[in-house]
N, C-alpha and C positions, 0 to 999 in steps of 0.2 A: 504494500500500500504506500503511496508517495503522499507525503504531506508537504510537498513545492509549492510555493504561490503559481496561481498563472498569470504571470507574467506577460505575455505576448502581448503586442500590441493591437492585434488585430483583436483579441478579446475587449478590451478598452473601448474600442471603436466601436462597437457593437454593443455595449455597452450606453454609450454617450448618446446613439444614434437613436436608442429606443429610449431615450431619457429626455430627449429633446436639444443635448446639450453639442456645444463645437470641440472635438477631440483632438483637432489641427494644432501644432505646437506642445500637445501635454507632454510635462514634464516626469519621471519617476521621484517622488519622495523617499518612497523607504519601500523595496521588495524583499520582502521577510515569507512568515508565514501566511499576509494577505499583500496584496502589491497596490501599495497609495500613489494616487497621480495627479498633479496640480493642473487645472485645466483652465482656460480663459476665464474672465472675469470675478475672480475671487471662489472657485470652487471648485473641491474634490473629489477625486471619484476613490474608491476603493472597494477593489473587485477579490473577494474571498474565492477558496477554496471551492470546488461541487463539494457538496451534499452539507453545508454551514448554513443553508436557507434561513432556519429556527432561526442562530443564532444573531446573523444579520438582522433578521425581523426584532427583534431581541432590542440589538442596539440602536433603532430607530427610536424603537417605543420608547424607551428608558429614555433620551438623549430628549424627548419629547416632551417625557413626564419631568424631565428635571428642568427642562424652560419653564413649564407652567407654573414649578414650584418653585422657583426663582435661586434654586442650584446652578453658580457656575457653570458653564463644561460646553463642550462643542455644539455645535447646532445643525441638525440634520437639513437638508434644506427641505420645501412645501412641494415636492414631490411626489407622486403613487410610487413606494420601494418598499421590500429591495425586489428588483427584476434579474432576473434568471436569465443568463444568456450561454453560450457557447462550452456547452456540457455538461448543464448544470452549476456553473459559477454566479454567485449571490453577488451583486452589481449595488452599493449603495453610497450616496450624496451627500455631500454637508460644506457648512459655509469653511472659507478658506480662514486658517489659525490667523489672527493680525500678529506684529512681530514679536519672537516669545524665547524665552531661554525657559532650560530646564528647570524643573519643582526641586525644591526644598522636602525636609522630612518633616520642617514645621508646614508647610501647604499641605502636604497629602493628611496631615491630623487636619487641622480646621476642615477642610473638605468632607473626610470622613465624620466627623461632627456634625455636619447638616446633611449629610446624606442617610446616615445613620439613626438620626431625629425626626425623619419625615416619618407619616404612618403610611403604613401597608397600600399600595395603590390596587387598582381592580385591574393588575393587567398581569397575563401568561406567562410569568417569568421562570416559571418550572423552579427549583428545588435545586439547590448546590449541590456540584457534584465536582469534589475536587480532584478528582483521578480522571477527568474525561481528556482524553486522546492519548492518556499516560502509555497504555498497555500499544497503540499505534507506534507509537515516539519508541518504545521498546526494539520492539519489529523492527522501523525502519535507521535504527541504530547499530549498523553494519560493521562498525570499525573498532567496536568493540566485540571482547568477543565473547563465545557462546556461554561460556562459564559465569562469565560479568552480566548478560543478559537476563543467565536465568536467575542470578541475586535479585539483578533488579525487581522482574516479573516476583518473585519471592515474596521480597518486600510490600511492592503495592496490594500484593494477596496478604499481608496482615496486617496492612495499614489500613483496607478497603474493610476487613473484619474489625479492627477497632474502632471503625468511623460511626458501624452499626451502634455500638454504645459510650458513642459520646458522650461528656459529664454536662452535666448540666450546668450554663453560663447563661450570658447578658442575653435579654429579649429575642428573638426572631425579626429580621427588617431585610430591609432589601440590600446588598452587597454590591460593592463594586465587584468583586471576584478576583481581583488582578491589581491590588490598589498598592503601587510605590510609586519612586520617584519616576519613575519612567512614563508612567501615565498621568502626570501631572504636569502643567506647562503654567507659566507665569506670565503673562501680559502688563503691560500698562496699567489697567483695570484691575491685573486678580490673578489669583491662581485659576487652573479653569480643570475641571476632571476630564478624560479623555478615554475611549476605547472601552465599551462596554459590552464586551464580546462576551464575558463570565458573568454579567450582571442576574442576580438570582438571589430567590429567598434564600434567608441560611444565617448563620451565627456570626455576629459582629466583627465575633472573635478573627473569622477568617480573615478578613479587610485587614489584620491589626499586629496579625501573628507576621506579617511579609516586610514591615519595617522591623519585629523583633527580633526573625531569623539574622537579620543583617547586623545584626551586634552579638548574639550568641552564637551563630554560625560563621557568615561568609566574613565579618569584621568590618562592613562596608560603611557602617552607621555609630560613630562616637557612642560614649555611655555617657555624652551631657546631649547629643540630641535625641538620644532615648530617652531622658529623664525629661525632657521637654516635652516631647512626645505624650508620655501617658501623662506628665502636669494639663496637660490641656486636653486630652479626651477623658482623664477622671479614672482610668484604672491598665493595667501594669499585666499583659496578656501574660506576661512568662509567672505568675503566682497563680495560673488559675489551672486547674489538675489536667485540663486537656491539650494544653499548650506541647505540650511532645509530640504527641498524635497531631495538630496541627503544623508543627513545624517538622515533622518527620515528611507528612504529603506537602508541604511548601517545597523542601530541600528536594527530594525525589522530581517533583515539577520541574525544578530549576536544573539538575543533570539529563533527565531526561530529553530537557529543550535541545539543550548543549550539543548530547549525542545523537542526536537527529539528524542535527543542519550540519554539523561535524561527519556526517555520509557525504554529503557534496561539499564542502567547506573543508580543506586539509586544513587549514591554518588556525583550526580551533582544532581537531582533534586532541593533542596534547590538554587541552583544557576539560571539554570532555573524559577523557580518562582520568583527569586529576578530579573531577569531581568523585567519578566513581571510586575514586581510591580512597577520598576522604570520607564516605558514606560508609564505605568498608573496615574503616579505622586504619587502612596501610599508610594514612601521611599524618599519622599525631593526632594532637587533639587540639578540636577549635578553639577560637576563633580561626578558620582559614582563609585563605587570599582568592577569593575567587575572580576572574577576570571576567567583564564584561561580556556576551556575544551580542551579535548583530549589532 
């Protein structure tokens, strides 16, 4: 199973075409796991994966629901999406970022504080699931090898059984799903939230445990902007009894991605493999240096 963006251009176009919009000149922003493309007059297209339909439908609504409720975050534009084109790839629109540097760890708390305070909306966001595409990303992680694979596969099979009895923590609300610094962007005006492909009911906790892995695990996040951190969302995710089990499925997330795009990406495999070796205990004990991908 290939989890490559489609990238081609000729999908774009066809794309833009059934959208009403001009494809002449677009630009690539970022071709990762969905490929973003800057197109005339302030607006982008970004064209997912076949079979992400849901999910795309997903971050329309939410990006929709959080205009209305006057949440920061990107703006889809007043278009009928997302449209389905050229094999099944999900096609969807939104207004172009104005000029923006990277988020802060104190942005993504304030954010998650209003996002996490609105009540329940009436819309199909289905149920957090934080293992979804894990066991793919598995599979299509080639370069490492069979023995490392089946750790990992191991792993998400007892993480996926401790998920089932989760301890009980803060309220049920809707989640970013994927909430760090990387999906937060800074403007003029604000910090703004971004990408709400994981957006779904589910435990706070998730949104909260992704800035705590980065000071107990990967090292990425000071222990004075953690202590800012939980000073301003009001509580401290690594004291609460489920915090292992979420940041065991955060860490496993995070190699998993690694050894993915590390199949077509030499220039990260070594990184890749060093995640898996520090999941494994063969490189010491955390904090470790994880490097960036994409």
């Amino acid at each position: 199973m290939t989890l490559t963006a489609p990238t081609d251009r000729a999908v774009l176009e066809e794309a833009c075409l059934a959208a009403g919009f001009d494809s002449s000149g677009a630009e690539p922003i970022r071709l990762a796991e969905n490929a973003v493309w800057r197109l005339a007059g302030g607006r982008v297209a970004r064209i997912a994966r076949p079979g992400q339909n849901d999910a795309a439908a997903r971050e329309v609504e939410v990006a929709r629901w959080l205009e209305r409720s006057g949440v920061p975050a990107v703006r889809a534009l007043d278009v009928p999406q997302p449209l389905t084109v050229a094999g099944g790839c999900p096609a969807t629109f939104w207004e172009e970022l104005p000029p923006h540097e990277n988020g802060r760890v104190a942005d993504v708390v304030h954010l998650l504080k209003q996002l996490h305070a609105l009540p329940k909306p009436d819309l199909d966001l289905g149920v957090l699931n934080p293992f979804v595409r894990v066991a793919e990303r598995i599979d299509a992680a080639v370069t490492l090898s069979q023995e490392d694979r089946q750790w990992l596969s191991g792993r998400l099979q007892d993480l996926t059984t401790g998920w089932a009895d989760l301890p009980t923590g803060l309220p049920e609300c809707v989640v970013h799903g994927d909430a760090w610094v990387g999906n937060v962007v800074v403007t003029k005006q604000g910090p703004l939230l971004i990408d709400f492909e994981r957006a779904s009911f589910g435990p706070p906790e998730w949104d909260l445990v992704s800035t705590a892995v980065k000071l107990t695990t990967t090292g990425a996040v000071s222990e004075d902007e953690y202590a800012e951190f939980c000073d301003t969302y009001g509580t401290d995710v690594t004291r609460w009894a489920g915090y292992e089990l979420l940041a065991g499925a955060r860490t496993l997330r995070m190699t998993t991605y690694a050894a993915q795009h590390a199949a077509t990406h030499r220039e990260w495999q070594a990184e890749a493999q060093h995640r898996v070796d520090c999941l494994r205990g063969r490189a010491g004990r955390p904090p470790w240096r994880w490097k960036g991908i994409m």
